[in-house]
C-alpha positions in Angstrom: 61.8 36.6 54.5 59.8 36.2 51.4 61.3 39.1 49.9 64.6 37.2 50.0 62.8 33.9 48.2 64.1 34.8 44.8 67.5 35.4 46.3 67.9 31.5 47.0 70.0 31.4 43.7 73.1 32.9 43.8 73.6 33.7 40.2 70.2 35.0 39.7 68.3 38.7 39.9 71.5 40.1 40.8 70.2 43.6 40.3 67.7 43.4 42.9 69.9 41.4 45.3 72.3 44.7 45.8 69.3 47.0 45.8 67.6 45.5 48.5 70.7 44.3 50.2 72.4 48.1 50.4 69.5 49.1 52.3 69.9 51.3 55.1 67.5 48.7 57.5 69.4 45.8 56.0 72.4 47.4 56.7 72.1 47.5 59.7 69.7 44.0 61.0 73.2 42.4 59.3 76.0 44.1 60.9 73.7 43.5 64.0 73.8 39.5 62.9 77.2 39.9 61.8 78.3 41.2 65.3 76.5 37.8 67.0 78.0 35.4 64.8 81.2 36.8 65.2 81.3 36.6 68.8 80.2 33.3 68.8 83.0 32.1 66.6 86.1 34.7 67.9 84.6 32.5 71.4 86.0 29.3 69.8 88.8 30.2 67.3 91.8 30.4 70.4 90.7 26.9 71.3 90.9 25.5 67.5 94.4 28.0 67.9 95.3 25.7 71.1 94.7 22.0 69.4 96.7 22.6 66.7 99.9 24.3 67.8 100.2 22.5 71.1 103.0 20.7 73.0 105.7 22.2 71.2 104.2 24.7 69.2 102.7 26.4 71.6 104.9 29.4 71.4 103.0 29.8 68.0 99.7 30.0 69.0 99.8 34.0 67.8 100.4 32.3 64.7 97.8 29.7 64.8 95.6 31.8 65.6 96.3 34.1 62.3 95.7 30.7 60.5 92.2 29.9 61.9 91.4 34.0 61.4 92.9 33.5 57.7 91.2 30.6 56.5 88.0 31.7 58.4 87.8 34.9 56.1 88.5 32.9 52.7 85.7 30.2 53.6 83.0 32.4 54.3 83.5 35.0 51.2 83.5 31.8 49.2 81.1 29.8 50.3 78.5 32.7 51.4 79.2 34.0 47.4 78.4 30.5 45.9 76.9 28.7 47.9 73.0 26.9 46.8 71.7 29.1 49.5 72.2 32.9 50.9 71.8 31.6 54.5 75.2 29.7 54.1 77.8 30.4 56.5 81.1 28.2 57.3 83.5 28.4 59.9 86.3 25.8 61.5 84.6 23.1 63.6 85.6 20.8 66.7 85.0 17.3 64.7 87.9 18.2 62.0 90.1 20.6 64.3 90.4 18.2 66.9 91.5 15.7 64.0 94.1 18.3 62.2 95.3 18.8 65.6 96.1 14.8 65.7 98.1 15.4 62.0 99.9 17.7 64.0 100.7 16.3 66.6 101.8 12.9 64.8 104.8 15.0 62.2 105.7 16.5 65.1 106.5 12.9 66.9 108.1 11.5 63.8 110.0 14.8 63.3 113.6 14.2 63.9 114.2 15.6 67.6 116.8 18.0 67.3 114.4 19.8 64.3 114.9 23.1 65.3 111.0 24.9 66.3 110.8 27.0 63.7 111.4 24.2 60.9 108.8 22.4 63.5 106.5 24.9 63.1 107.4 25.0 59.0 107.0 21.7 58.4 103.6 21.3 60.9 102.1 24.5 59.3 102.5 22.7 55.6 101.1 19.3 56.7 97.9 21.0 58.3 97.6 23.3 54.5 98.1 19.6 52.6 95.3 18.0 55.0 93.0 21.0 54.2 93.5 21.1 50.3 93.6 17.2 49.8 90.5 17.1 51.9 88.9 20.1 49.8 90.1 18.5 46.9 88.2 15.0 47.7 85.1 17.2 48.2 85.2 19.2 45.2 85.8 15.4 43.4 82.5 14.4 44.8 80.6 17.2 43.5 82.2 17.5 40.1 81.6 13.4 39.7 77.7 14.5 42.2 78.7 11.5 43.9 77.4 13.7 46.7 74.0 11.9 47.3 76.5 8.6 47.8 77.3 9.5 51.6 73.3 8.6 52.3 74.3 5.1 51.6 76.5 4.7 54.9 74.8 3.0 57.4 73.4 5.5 60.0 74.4 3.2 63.0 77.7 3.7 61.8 77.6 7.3 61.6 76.1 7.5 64.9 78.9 5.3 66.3 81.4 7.4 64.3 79.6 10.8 65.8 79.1 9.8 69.2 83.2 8.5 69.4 84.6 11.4 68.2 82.2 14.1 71.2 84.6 12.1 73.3 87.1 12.9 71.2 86.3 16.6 71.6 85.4 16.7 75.2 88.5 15.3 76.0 90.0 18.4 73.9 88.3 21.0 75.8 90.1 19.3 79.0 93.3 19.4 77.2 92.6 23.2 76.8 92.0 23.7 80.3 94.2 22.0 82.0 96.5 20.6 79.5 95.2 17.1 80.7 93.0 14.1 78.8 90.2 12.8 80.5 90.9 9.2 81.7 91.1 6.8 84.5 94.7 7.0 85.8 94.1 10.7 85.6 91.3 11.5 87.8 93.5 12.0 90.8 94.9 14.9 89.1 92.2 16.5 87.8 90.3 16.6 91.3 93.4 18.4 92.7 92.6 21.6 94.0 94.7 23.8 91.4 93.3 21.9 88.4 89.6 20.9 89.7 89.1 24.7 90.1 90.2 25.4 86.5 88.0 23.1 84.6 84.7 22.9 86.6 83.5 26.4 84.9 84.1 24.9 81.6 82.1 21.9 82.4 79.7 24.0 83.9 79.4 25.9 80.8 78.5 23.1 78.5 76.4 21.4 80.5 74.4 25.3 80.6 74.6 25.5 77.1 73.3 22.2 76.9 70.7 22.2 78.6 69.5 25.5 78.1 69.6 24.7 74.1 67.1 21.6 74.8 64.8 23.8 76.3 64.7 27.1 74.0 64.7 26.6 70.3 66.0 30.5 69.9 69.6 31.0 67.7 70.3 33.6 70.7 70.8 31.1 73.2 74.6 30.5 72.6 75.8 34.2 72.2 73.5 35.1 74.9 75.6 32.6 77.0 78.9 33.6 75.8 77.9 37.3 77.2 76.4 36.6 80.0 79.5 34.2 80.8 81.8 37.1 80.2 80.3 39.7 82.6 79.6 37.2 85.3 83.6 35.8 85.3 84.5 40.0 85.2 82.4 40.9 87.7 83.8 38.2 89.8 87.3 39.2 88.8 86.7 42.6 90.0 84.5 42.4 93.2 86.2 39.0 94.4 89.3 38.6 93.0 92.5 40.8 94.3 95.5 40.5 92.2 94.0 39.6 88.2 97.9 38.8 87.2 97.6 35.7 89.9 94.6 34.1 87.7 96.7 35.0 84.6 99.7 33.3 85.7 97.9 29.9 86.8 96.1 29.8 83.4 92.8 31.1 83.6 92.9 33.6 80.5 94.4 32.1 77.0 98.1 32.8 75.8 98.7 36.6 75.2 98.9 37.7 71.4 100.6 40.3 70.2 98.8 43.1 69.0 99.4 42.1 65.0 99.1 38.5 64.8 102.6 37.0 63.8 101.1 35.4 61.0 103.0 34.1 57.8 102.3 32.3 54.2 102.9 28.7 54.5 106.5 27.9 53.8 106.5 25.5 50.4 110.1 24.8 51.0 109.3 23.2 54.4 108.1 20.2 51.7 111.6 18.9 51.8 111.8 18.3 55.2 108.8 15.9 55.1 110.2 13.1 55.5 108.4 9.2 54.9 107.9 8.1 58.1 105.9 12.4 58.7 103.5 11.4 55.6 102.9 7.3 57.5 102.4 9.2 61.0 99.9 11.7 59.5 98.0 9.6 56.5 95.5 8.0 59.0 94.5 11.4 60.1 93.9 12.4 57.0 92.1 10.0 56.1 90.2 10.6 58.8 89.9 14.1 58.3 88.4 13.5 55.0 85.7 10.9 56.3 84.5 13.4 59.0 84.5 16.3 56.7 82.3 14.5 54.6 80.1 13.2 57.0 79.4 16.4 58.9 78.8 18.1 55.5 75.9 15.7 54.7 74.6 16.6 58.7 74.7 20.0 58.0 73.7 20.6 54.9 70.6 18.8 56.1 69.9 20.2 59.1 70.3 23.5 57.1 67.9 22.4 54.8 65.1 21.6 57.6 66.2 25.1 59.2 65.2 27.2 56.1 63.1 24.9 54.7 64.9 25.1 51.4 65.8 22.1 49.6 69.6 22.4 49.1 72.2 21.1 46.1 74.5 19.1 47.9 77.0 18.6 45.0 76.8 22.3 44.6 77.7 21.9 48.5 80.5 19.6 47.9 82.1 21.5 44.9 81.7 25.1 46.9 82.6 23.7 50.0 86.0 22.1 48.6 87.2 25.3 46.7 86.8 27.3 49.7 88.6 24.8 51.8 91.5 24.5 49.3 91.4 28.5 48.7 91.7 28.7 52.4 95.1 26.3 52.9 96.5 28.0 49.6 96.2 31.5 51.6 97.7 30.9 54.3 94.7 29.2 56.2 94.5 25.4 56.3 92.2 24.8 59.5 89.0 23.0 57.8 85.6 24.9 57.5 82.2 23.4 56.3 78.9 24.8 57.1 77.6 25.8 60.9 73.4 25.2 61.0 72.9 27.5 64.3 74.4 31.1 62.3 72.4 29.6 58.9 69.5 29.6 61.7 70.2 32.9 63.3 70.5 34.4 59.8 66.9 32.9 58.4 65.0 34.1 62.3 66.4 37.8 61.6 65.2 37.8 57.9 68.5 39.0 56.9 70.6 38.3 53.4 73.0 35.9 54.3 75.5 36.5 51.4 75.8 40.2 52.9 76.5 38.7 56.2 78.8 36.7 55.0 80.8 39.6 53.3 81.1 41.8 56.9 81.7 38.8 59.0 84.9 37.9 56.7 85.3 41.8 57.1 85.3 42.0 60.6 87.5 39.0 61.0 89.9 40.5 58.6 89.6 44.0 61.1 90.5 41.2 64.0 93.3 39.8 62.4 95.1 43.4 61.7 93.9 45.6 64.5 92.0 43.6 67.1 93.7 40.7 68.2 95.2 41.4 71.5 91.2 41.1 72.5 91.9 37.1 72.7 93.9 37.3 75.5 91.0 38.7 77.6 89.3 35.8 77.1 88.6 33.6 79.9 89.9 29.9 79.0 86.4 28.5 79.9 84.8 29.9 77.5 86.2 28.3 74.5 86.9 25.2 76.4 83.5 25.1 77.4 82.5 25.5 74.3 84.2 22.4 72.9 82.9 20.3 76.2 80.0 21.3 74.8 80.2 20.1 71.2 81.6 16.9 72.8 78.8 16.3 75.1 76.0 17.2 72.5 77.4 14.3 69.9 77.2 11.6 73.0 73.8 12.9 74.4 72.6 12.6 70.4 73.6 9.5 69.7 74.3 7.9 73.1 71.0 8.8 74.5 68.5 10.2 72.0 69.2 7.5 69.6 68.2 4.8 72.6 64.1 4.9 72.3 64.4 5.1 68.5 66.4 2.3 67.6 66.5 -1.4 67.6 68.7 -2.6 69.7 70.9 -4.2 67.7 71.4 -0.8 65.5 72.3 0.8 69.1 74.7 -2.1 70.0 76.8 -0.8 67.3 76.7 2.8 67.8 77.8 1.7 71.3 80.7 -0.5 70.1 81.8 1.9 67.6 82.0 4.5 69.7 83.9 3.2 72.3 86.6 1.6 70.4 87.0 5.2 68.8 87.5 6.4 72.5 89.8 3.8 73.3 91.9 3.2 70.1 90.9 6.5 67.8 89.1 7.5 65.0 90.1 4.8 62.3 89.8 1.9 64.4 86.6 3.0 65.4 85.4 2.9 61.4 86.9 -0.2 60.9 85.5 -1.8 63.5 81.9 -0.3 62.8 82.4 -1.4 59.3 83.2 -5.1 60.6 80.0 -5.0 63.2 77.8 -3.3 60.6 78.7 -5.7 58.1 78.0 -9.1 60.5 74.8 -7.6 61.6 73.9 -6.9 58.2 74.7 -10.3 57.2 72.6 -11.8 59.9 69.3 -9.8 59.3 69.7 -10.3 55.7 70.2 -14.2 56.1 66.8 -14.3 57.9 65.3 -12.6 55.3 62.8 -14.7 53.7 64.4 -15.2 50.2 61.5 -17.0 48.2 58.8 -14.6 47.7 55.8 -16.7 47.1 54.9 -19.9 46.5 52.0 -21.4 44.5 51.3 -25.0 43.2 49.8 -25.7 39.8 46.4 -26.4 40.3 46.2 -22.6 41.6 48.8 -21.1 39.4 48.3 -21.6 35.5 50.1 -20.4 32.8 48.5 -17.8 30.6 47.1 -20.5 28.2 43.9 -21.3 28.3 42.5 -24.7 27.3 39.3 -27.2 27.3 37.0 -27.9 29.8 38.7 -31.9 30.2 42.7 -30.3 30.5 41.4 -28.0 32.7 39.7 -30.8 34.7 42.7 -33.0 34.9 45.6 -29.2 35.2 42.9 -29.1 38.6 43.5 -32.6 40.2 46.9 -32.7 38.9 48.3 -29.0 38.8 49.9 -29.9 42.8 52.5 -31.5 41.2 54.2 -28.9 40.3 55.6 -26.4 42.7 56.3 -23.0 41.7 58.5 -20.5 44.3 59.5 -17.2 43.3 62.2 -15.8 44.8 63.7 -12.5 45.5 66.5 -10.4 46.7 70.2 -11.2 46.7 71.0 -14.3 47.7 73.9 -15.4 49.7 75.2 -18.3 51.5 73.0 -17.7 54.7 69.6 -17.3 52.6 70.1 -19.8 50.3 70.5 -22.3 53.2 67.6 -21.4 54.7 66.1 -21.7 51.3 67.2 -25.2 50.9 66.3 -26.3 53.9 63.0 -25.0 53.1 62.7 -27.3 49.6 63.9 -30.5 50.9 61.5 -30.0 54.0 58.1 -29.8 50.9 59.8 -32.3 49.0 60.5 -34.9 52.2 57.0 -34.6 53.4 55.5 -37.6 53.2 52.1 -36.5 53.7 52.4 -33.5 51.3 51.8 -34.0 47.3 54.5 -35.8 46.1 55.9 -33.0 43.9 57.1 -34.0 40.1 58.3 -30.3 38.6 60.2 -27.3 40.5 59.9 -24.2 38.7 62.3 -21.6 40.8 61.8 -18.3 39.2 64.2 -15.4 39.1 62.5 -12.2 38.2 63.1 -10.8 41.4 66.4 -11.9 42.2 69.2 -9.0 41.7 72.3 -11.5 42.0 73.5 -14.2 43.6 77.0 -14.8 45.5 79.4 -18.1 44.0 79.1 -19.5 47.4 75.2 -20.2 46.7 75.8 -22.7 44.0 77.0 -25.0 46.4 73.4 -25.5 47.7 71.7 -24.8 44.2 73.7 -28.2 43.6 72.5 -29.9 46.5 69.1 -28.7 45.7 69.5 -30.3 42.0 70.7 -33.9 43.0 67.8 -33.9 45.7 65.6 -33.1 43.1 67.4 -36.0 40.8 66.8 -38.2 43.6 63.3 -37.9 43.7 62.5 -38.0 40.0 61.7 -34.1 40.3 62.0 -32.0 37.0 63.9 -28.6 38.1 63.2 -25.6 36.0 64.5 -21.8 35.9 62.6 -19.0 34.7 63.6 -15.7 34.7 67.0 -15.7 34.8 69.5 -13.2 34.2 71.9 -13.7 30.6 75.1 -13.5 33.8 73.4 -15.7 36.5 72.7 -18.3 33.5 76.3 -18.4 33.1 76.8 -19.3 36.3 74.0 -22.0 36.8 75.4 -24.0 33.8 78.9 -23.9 34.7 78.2 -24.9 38.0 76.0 -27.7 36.6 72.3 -26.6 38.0 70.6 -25.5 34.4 71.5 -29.0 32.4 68.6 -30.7 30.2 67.3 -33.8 32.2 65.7 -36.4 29.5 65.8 -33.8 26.9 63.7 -31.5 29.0 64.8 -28.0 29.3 65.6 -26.5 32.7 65.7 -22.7 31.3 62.6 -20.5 30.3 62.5 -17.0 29.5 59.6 -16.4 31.9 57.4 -17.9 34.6 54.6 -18.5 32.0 56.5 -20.7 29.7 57.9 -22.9 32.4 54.4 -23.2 33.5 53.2 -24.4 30.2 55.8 -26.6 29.8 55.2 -28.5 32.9 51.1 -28.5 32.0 52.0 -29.7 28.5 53.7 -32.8 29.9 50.8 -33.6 32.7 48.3 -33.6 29.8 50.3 -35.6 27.4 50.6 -38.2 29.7 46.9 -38.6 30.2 46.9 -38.4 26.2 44.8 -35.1 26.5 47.5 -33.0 24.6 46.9 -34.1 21.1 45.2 -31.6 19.1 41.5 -32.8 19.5 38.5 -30.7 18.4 36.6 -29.7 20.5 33.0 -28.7 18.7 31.0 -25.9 20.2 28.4 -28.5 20.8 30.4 -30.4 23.7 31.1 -27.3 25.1 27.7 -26.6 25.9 27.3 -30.2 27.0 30.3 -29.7 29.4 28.7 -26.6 30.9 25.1 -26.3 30.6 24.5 -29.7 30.7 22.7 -30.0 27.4 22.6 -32.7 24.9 24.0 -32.5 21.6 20.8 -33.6 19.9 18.6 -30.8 21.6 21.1 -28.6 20.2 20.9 -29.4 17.0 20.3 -26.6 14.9 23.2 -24.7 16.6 25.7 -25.0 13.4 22.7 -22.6 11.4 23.9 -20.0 13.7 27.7 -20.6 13.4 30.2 -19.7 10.7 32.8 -21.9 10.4 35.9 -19.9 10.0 39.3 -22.0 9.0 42.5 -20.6 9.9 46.0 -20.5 9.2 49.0 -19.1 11.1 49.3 -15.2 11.1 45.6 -14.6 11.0 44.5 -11.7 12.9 40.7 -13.0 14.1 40.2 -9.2 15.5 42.4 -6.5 16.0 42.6 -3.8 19.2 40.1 -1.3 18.9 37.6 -3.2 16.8 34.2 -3.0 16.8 32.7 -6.1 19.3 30.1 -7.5 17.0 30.7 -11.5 17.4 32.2 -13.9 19.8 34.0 -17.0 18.3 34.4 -20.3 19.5 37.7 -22.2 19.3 37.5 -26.1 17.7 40.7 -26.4 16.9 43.9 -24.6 17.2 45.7 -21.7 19.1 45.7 -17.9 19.4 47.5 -15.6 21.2 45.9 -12.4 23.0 47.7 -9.5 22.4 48.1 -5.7 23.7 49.6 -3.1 21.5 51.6 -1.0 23.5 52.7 2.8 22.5 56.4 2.2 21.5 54.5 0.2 18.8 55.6 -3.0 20.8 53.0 -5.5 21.7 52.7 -8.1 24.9 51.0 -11.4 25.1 48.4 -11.8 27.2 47.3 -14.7 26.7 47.0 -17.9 24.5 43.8 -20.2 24.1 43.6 -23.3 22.5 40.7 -25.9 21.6 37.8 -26.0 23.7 37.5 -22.0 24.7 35.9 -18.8 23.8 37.3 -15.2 22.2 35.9 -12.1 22.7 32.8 -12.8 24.4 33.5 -9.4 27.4 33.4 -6.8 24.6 30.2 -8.8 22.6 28.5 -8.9 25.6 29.8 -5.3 26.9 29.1 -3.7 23.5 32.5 -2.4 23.7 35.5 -2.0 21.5 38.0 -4.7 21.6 40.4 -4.2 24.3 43.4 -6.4 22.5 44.3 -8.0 19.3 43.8 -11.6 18.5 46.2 -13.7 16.4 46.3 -17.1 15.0 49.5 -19.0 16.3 48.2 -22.6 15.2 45.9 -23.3 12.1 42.6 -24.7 12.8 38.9 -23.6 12.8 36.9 -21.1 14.9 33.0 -20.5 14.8 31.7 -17.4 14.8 28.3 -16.2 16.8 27.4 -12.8 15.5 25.4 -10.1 17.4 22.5 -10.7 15.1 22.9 -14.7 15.2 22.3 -14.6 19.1 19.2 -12.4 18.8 16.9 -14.8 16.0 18.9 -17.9 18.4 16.9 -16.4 21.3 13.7 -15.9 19.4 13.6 -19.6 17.7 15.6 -21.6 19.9 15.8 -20.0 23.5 17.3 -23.1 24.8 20.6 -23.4 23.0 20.2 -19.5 23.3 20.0 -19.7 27.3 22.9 -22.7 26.9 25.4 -20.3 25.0 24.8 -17.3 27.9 25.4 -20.3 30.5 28.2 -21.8 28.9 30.0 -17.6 28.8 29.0 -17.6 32.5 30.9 -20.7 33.6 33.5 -19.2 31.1 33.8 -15.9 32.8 33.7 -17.7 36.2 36.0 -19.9 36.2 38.7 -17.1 35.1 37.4 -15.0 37.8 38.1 -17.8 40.2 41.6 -18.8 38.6 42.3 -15.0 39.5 40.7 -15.0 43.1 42.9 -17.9 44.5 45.9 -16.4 42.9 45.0 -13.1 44.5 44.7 -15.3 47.5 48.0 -16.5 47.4 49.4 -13.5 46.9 47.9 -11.9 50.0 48.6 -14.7 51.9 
């Protein structure tokens, strides 16, 4: 199997693909796989034969038969040729025959009645080719537009609703193959007659061998194995048991006879005129139908494919490949739907054979069946492919139905149980429908439980990025739970954003909480919001009104902004604004208006002097001969005091004015960090590290800075090791306050 690794391409190292594929050895291990698969699929093909032309076509089930064979040989050169890899192999399944028998069936009940059979047939035949190409067509769309990867997004309890429908679907098929009668209530009486019981109890038998068999051993030989083993027991039973074979024949128990060359034909094009209106109304849900299951079990099998020969696969590649051979197939003369079958893809990869050689004799044999071999179906015991289909059937319900049970929650599994029997009960389209509907409410309720605010801080633990004197910090501490800060998240919708109310008025009610004088809501996280939620925005707004409460948004998006102000939530209140461009700003503007209304927002100067009075508890006399240490640096807006990557030689104090902290970033952008005002220290981590600056400093408001230099410090602490000791106490309460700003927001965070 490694030798076949740089085969996985199909458009690469062609030259040593044919020399190591036309080895003798190889030769002959793939005619040998070849051989297996085909048995396994000739087993099925007169039941696919049988749920098309039924009713009355079933005098052309030599034809159908021919179709299946013909669009069998097309789909496998194609997609074993093309597809992403050599272990590919495609044949007609129970999910979409089962579903093109359906299309059938429903022209031939809005066919006008005295429509002769052969115009029947015609116009049948044409409908089943248009439901293959339009459904190879929609796949080839998806990989041309690789939309592919877009199927993932369906939710998997309705798939498994979908799936677990339609094994019904298919076990009632392989009783309808038997016996020629569905599986239901009022029909129970008949099908434990004698005559009938007799006929379908070895199919049922069969699946539930196969099935239970394939749960125990892993091995890709389990289902040919089967098939043989089936067919010498049943003729070894005909021939030491049984007396007269033509009795068994007559009653049904081998399938239709077929002439020795198939009577198959081209589709006829002119058979388009008699489609009548009320043929393409009967037949568009089935196609429909026929597309979404296609689809669906492409995605399964590609994937299970995948974790079978652990090789990752191109599903758009899939998609495209997939629909040409599917549309190559109906334009032939085919029309019965093909996609990929996991067990030969495994059987294949176990033998270490090339699958695109395989591919080639298996469409070779078939072609070999369909002009010399086909009176060998009527030797077939009916079982088989019945069983066969029972099988299918009861391997979708006993995967979803059962399997899924311990894996899921329960609500997930209420819908695969819903879905599933509405698609037993009323078909395939309701089924979706109705899943979609369930899916949807349950989706709606999960989601509306969903917590939509995020976190939630007040301001005395949350500050904006601006850091200021030892007095605003002071009063930004006692103060700072007056404003309430919730970030929120997710998409909200009518259901959250109740909740979400609910939540507000409850903090803004308490009477024991903090009364609360600014809301900042901010919006980085939210992806969207549904019209329905302005309704409680707006109550949200006039209960803020109500209790004097300052509401302000941050971080909203340019279309959700359009929104807020038509409905009326982002309006200035007092001249204040309610929008900010980030959580920072709104932060700062809320701290701004605490401070000036303790008249501590003024520009003040704060000299470097009553910062070490604030911190180290020294008097300004004893440090008297600190300004011979300083230099007293005046600035004006635009001043960079150090830029990123700068030697860190000297600290500076700030008196008066602002700066922001900025980091350049490498599309030559920068970010702000932070800003600091009057009343705090610059650079002191890479003066005391010894370590280039880590970020730029500018001047955003003139005013006047002191500088302490490297060399300053060191005669400070050799004539004057008090203020010396003051200045590394007043860094350490510096330093430890922003450590324990940071620790209580991490704390909020975590909790």
């Amino acid at each position: 199997m490694e030798k076949l690794a740089q085969f996985d391409k199909p458009d690469r190292y062609l030259r040593e693909t044919i020399k190591y594929a036309l080895q003798p050895s190889v030769i002959l291990r793939s005619m040998f796989v070849s051989a297996i698969i085909w048995l396994l699929m000739a087993s099925a093909m007169p039941a696919y034969a049988r749920l098309v032309f039924q009713g009355k076509l079933a005098g052309y089930f030599a034809a159908g038969l021919g179709i299946v064979l013909v669009g069998e040989i097309v789909a496998v050169i194609v997609t074993s040729l093309f597809s992403s890899d050599h272990a590919t192999l495609v044949i007609p399944q129970s999910p979409t025959v089962v579903i093109q028998g359906i299309i059938a069936a429903s022209v031939i009940d809005a066919a006008p009645a005295d429509m002769p059979p052969q115009m029947l047939f015609a116009t049948a035949y044409l409908m089943i080719v248009l439901s293959s190409i339009i459904t190879g067509g929609f796949l080839l769309l998806l990989g041309i537009l690789r939309a592919g990867g877009l199927i993932r997004y369906i939710p998997y309890p309705i798939i498994g609703g979908f799936m677990a429908g339609l094994g019904w679907l298919i076990l009632n098929a392989g009783f309808s193959v038997l016996v020629d009668i569905k599986l239901q209530l009022q029909s129970l009486p008949i099908l434990l007659e004698t005559a009938n019981f007799s006929r379908w109890l070895p199919g049922i038998i069969f699946a539930l061998c196969i099935l239970g068999l394939r749960a125990r051993i892993k091995s890709s030989l389990v289902l040919p194995g089967l098939i043989v083993a089936s067919f010498v027991l049943f003729y070894l039973w005909l021939v030491l048991i049984v007396d007269d074979v033509n009795v068994l024949a007559g009653t049904g128990w081998f399938l239709p006879e077929v002439s020795e060359n198939l009577d198959w034909q081209l589709p006829d094009f002119a058979a388009i005129a008699q489609i009548s209106p009320a043929m393409i109304a009967a037949s568009a849900g089935g196609i429909v139908t026929l597309i979404v299951v296609c689809t669906l079990n492409l995605f399964f099998r590609v994937s299970a494919q995948e974790l079978i020969v652990n090789r990752e696969m191109n599903f758009n590649r899939e998609c495209k490949v997939n629909g040409i051979a599917n549309i190559a197939g109906g334009v032939s003369g085919g029309g019965i739907v093909a996609y990929h079958a996991p067990i030969s893809s495994s059987l294949v990869h176990a033998t270490g054979v090339y699958g695109r050689l395989v591919g080639v004799i298996l469409a070779l044999m078939f072609a070999l069946t369909l002009v010399f071999g086909s009176a060998i179906f009527s030797l077939i015991p009916r079982f088989i492919p019945a069983g066969l289909l029972m099988y299918f059937g009861l391997q979708f319900m006993k995967e979803w139905l059962l399997d899924s049970w311990p894996k899921l929650p329960r609500q997930d599994y209420a819908v695969i149980v819903v879905i599933a029997l509405v698609t037993a009960l009323f078909g395939l389209l309701m089924g979706i429908a109705v899943g979609m509907v369930v899916a949807i409410t349950f989706f709606v309720l999960e989601y509306s439980r969903m917590d939509v605010i995020k976190q939630e801080f007040s301001g005395d633990f949350h500050r904006s990025n601006l850091d200021r004197s030892f007095a605003q910090n002071q009063l930004l501490q006692n103060k700072g739970n007056k404003i309430l800060i919730l970030r929120l998240q997710g998409f909200i919708f009518f259901g959250s954003a109740y909740r979400f109310y609910e939540h507000v008025k409850k903090r803004i009610t308490d009477r024991e909480a903090e009364p609360v004088k600014y809301l900042i809501l901010d919006f980085k996280s939210v992806s969207g919001f549904d019209y329905s939620t302005i309704h409680d925005f707006d109550k949200l707004k006039r209960l803020a009104d109500q209790h004097g409460i300052n509401l302000l948004l941050s971080n909203v998006r340019p279309h959700l902004q359009a929104v807020l102000k038509d409905g009326g939530i982002a309006e200035r209140k007092s001249g204040a604004p309610s929008l900010f461009d980030d959580l920072d700003h709104a932060l700062e503007w809320c701290e701004n208006t605490l401070l000036a209304e303790a008249d501590l927002l003024d520009s003040v100067r704060v000299t470097v002097a009553e910062q070490l009075a604030q911190h180290a508890m020294i008097k300004s006399r004893d440090v008297s001969a600190l300004d011979s240490y300083l230099e007293r640096i005046e600035t004006k807006v635009g001043d960079t005091v150090f830029q990123q990557g700068d030697e860190s030689d000297d600290l500076y104090f700030i008196e008066t004015g602002r700066v922001d902290v900025l980091l350049s970033l490498p599309d030559e952008g920068s970010l702000r960090l932070r800003s600091m005002t009057a009343g705090t220290v610059i650079g002191e981590v890479g003066f005391y590290l010894n370590k280039t600056r880590t970020a730029s400093v500018v001047v955003t408001e003139a005013g006047l800075l002191q500088r302490l230099s490297h060399g300053a410090l060191r005669r400070m602490e050799e004539a004057d090791p008090q203020t010396a000791s003051a200045i590394h106490i007043l860094i350490s309460c510096v330093l430890s306050d922003r450590l324990s700003s940071s620790n209580r927001v991490i704390q909020e965070l975590l909790d």
